[in-house]
N, C-alpha and C positions, 0 to 999 in steps of 0.2 A: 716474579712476574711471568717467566715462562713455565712454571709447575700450576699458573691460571690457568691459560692457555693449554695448556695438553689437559689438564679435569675438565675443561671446559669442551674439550673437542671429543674427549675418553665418554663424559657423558650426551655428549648431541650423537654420536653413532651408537650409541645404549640404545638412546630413546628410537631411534633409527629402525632398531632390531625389532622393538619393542612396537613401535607401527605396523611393521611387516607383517610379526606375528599373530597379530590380531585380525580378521577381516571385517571386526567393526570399525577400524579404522579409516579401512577403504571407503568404507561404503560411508561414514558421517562425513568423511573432511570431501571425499572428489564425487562419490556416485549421489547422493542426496543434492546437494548443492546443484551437481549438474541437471538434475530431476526436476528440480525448482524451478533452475531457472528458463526450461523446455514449460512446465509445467503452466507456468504463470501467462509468461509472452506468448505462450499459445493460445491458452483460455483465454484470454482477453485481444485476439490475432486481428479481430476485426476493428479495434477498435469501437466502437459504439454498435449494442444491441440492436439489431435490426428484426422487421418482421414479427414485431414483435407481437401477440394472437389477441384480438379485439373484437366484441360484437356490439351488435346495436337491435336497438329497438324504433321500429319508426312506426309509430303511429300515423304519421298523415299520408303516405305513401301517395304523396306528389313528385311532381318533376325538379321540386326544390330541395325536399327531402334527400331525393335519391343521388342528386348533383354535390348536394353537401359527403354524401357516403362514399360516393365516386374521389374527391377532392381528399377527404379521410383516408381513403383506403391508400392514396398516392404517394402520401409522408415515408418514405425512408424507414424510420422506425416503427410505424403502425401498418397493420394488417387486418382488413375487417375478415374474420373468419365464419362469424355464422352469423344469423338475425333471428330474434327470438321474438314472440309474439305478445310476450308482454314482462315488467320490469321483473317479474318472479323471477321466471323461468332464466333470465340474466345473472340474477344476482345468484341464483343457485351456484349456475355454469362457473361463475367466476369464484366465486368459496370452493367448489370442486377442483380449481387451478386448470379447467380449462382454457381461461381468457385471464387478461390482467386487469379489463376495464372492461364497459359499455357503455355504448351513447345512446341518450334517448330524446329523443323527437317527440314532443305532442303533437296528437291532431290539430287539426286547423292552424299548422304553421306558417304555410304558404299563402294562407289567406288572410291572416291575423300581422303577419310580415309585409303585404303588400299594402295594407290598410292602417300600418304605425299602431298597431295594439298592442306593440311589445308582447310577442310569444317568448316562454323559456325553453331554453336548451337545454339539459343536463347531463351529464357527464360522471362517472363512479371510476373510482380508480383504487385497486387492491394494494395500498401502500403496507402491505406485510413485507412485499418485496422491492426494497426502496428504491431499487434504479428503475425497474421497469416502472414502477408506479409514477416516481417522476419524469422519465422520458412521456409516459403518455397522457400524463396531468397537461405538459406541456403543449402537444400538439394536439390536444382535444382544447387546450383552451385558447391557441391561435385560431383554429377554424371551426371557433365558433363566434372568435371577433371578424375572421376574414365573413361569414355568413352575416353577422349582423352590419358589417361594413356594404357587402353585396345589396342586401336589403333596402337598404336608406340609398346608396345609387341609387335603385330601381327608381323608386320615386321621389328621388331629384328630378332624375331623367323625364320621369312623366310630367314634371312642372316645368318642365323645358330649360334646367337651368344647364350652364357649358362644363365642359369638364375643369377647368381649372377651381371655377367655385365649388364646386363637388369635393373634389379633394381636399382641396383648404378647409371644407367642412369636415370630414371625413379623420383629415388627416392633417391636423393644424402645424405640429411639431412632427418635422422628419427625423427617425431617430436613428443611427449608424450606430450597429453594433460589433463591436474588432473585439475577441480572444487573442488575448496577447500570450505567446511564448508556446502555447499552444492551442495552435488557430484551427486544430483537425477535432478539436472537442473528442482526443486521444483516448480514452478511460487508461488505455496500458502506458499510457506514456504520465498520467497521474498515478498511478498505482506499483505498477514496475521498478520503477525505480527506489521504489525503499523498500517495498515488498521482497525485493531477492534480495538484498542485503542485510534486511532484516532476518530471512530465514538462518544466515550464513552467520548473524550475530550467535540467534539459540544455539547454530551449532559450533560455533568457538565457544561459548558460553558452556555447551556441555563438556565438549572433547575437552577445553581446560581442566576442569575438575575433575572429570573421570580418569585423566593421566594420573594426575598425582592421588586423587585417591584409591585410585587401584594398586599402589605402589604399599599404602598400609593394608589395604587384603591382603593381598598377595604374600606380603611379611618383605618386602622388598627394598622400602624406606631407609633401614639404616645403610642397606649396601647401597643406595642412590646416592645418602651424602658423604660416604666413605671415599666413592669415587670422584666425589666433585671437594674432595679435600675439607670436609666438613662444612663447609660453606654455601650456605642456604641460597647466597645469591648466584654461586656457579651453578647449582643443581638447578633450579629453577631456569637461568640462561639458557642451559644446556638441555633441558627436557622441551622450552618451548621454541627454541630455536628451528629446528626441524618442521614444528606445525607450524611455526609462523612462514614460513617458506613455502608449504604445501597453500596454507589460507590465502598467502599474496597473490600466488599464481592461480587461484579460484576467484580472488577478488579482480584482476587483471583482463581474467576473460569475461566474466560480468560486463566491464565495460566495455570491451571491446566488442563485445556480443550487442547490450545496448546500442550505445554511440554507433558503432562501426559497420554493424548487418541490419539493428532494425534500424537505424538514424534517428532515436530519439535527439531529441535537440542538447544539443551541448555547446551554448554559447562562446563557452568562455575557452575552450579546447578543450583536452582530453588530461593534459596534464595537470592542473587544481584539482580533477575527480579522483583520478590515478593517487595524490595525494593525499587528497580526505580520505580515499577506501585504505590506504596504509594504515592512516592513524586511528580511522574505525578499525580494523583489526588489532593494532597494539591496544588500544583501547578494552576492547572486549575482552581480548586476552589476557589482560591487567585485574579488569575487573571481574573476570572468571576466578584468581589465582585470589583476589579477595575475599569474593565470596565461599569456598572453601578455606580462608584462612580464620574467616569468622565462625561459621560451622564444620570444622573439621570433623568430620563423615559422611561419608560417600553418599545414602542415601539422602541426608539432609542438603548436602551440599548441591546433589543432583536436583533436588527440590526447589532447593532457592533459585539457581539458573535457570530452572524451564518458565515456575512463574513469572521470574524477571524479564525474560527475553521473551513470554506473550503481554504480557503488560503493553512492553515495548512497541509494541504492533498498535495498540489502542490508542496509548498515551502521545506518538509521534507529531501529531497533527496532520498528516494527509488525509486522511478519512474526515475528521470532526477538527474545527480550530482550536487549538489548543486554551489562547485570549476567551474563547466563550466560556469553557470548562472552569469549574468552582476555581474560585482564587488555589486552593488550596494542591487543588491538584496540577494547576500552572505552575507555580512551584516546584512542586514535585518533578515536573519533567525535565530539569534541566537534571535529573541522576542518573538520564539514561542517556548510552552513545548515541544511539539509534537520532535520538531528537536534534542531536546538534550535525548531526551525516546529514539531515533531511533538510536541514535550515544550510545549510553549505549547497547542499543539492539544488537546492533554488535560487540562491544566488549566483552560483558557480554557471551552472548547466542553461538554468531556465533563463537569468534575467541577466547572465553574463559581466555581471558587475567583477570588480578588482578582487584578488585575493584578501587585501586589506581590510574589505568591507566584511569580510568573516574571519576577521580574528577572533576571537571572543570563542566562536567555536572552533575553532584550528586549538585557543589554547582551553576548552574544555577536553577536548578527545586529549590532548597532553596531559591532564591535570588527572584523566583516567587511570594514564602510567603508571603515578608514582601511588595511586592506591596498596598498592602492594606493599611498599615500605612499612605502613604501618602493622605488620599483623605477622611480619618476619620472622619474628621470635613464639609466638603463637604459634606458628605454620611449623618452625623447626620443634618446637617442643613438642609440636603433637604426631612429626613424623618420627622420631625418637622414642613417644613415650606409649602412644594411642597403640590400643588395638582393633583390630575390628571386629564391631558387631552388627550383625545382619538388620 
């Protein structure tokens, strides 16, 4: 038992050496990581796109016209930037990506509005770019129900009816609308949060595979398990013991960066996160050591983790519901860590429910671990027998 323990400790200060000397080391497990996570919570620092470049075309160039533009240009996220003299010369501007949208106004709006002729409103919006497009889908289509609501006041008012009947006309069902868990309609507090741990999955996903199979470049393999007493599972121990140390302490400050400086919401405290980010890295790290144990070579193996860990990004559900996506591919997400971090992350963080309520995923990121067992003897044979080819 104690000639484990010293292979085991002979090879975690190898692999030690073996970090040092490389400066892609640095720069995958602490400098990248730290990149990202600057990277992302910045790009997205405000919170919800603002100002975002919008024109208009107004034909009737009334005092109703111009008050609807006025009321437009006032929205938080919209900006009228130019007014074009007719719908051409808009829609150019906007396929040029100068604008994301424009509104158009027919003539005779204000006169065809005060006399119940139902004039139309329209509205263009360049959904190539799908947040702006729907940030301003949205607020062009509230004020153009606040304008058709203004309207029909008007002439109530003129039939001399009181304000409360107005409004019950107007507005029969009040409707309360609450953002639950995230009431600031955050975008970095939707996205952040699986987004940098995501980035930090590809690169456990790479540095896994690239340790050990740099070890059959190099010609290095047989002395790796010479020193860990031929024993697959000290060598292994012992080479990722070290990274998992380095990964913790990058997954640690993630949250404390999150939680702690920006105050994303973290219901449930910091330690259920603290925990899922462990078992998301054993996880990853597990499943790193897998997928080189099924393709033993370096370039294939480096192959299988990059497209795995973008996948990951697609497949998680934050961007797109997973439920909506082909049966086929619901399925499929439960083989990635990433999806069950992100399904803990919303329970934990967002809606602060019990630990217990995420088991299932507590024991998928476990069930990640033991992937390795199976491919043990694959992995030793091939660090034994493989050579490398380019």
């Amino acid at each position: 038992m104690k000639s484990r323990y010293i292979a085991l400790w002979t090879v975690a200060k190898r692999e030690c050496r073996r970090l040092i000397s490389r400066p892609l080391y640095l720069f995958c497990m602490v400098i990248a990581p730290l990149f990202c996570y600057l990277f992302f919570t910045t790009l997205m620092g405000a919170g919800l796109p603002t100002n975002l470049p919008v024109g208009v075309v107004d034909m009737d160039q009334s005092s109703t016209s111009r008050n609807i533009i006025r009321n437009l240009d006032s929205f938080g996220q919209t900006e009228v930037v130019a007014h074009y003299p007719n719908v051409t010369e808009a829609r150019i501007a906007m396929q040029e990506g100068k604008i994301y949208a424009f509104f158009y106004l027919p003539s005779g709006l204000s006169s065809d509005a005060n006399t119940q002729q139902q004039p139309k409103i329209s509205f263009y919006t360049n959904n190539s770019y799908l947040i702006a497009g729907s940030l301003l889908l949205k607020d062009m289509k509230m004020m153009s129900e606040l304008a058709s609501g203004a309207a029909a006041r008007k002439v109530m008012y003129a039939k001399g009816m009181p304000d409360n009947m107005i409004m019950g006309q107007l507005q029969p069902i009040v409707i309360e609308t609450h953002a639950l868990n995230n009431p600031w309609l955050n975008y970095s507090v939707y996205l952040c949060n699986t987004i940098v741990p995501g980035m930090l999955m590809i690169l456990i996903f790479m540095i896994t595979v690239f340790s050990i199979g740099t070890e059959i470049k190099d010609g290095t393999s047989k002395q790796w398990l010479k020193q860990s007493n031929h024993s697959i599972y000290i060598a292994l121990a012992g080479k990722l013991l070290p990274q998992t140390l380095i990964f913790s302490i990058m997954g640690m400050f993630y949250n404390a960066y999150l939680y702690g400086i920006l105050h994303f919401p973290c219901n449930s405290g910091i330690w259920p996160m603290l925990l899922a980010t462990f078992c998301f890295i054993l996880g990853s790290q597990c499943f790193g050591v897998f997928m080189f144990g099924l393709l033993p070579r370096l370039r294939l193996g480096l192959s299988f983790a990059s497209l795995w860990g973008v996948i990951s990004i697609s497949i998680t559900g934050f961007s797109f519901p997973v439920m909506a996506m082909h049966p086929s591919l619901e399925a499929l997400s439960i083989l990635f860590p990433l999806r069950h971090y992100f399904l803990i992350y919303v329970d934990q963080a967002l809606n602060g429910y019990s630990m217990l309520y995420s088991w299932n995923n507590y024991l998928a990121l476990l069930l990640f671990m033991i992937l390795p067992f199976f491919i043990m003897n694959r992995l030793k044979n091939a660090l034994l027998t493989d050579k490398y080819i380019p």
